[in-house]
Steps between C-alpha positions, in 0.01 A plus 500: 500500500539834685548776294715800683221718547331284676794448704516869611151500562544235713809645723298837496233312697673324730761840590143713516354196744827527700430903507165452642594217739827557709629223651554432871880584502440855285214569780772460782728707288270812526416447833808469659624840232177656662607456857890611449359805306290613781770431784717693259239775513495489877868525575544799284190688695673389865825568355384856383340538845794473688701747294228720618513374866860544474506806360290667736720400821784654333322834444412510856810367662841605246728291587804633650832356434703381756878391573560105475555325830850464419515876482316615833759257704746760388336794736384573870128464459254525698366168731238653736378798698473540840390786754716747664414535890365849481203409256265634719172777491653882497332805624453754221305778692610546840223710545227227477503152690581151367774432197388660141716212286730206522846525390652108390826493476604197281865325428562302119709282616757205292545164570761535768195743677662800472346852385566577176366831311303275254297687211164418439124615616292479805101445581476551865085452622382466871209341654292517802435131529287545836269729305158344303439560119809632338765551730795616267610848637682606209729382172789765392738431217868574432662430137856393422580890460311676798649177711813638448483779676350362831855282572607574818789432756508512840819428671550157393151423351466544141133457403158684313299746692150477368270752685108412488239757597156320651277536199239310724587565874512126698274467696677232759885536589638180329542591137671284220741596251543265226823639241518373162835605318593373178867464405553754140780224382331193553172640509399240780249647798613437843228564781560545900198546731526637850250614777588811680282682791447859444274782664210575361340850532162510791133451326415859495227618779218477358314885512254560721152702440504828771262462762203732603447655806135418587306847526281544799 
């Protein structure tokens, strides 16, 4: 007959041999634990990485807060931009040929088309596009506060005057005016392009060396 310690001795071998020999299903166990563990371990870092991403774009772009849609409905905004007719090159310095600048006149106007005095900031740039290499004349820049001040009204055309000195003189007579303006309420850009023909101050004459008289 068994006596009871050589019953524990016994169940101490076979729990020992069941310590050094896992079975199948405790192998699958740890595996599978091993796998979640490390996805676990991955979605943290990609989790922490876009917190980082994320916080980054904000530091670069704040976010600026806006009326709902419901909201907006309630006022005139702006729906476009369009050119007033005398957009056109202007001569600065009577005293020397050709047009020194371009003066863009520029209407915000609703959604029924009509001028309104809308607030907000302009980025007026114009190009040469017959020209090689880089052709943009010039880029000159108005904020919502220095706009202001340019609103204009002439007999019944309300609009922006906008003048643009050359800061690279075109060299051909079609020039390009693209005008960004971007609405302060909505803060939504609205852009208008329009070609215009200007005169262009003469090449100057290139100097010439004095000539000698031969001496006989």
């Amino acid at each position: 007959m068994l006596r009871l310690c050589d019953i524990l001795y016994l169940g101490t071998l076979i729990f020992v041999a069941g310590c050094c020999h896992p079975s199948e299903d405790n192998i699958r166990l740890r595996k599978i634990n091993q796998e979640l563990t490390a996805k676990v371990s991955n979605l943290t870092t990609q989790k922490e990485g876009d917190e980082r991403t994320i916080a980054g774009l904000l530091a670069r772009s704040p976010t600026i807060a806006t009326l709902p849609r419901s909201e907006l409905d309630k006022f005139w905004k702006t729906a476009g931009i369009k050119f007033g007719n005398l957009t056109g090159g202007i001569d600065q310095d009577p005293a020397k040929p050709g047009l020194e600048a371009v003066r863009v006149y520029i209407n915000t106007v609703d959604d029924n088309g009509q001028a309104i005095q809308a607030a907000g900031s302009f980025v007026v740039e114009a190009f040469d596009l017959a020209a090689t290499g880089n052709n943009r004349l010039g880029r000159w820049t108005w904020d919502t506060i220095s706009a202001r001040s340019q609103w204009r009204s002439f007999l019944f055309d309300f609009c922006y005057e906008l003048t643009c000195p050359w800061i690279t003189v075109p060299r051909h007579p079609d020039v390009t005016i693209r005008v960004t303006f971007t609405d302060e309420l909505t803060h939504i850009p609205f852009t208008a392009v329009k070609m215009i023909h200007v005169d262009i101050p003469p090449p100057p004459i290139p100097a010439t060396a004095p000539t000698t008289a031969a001496v006989r």
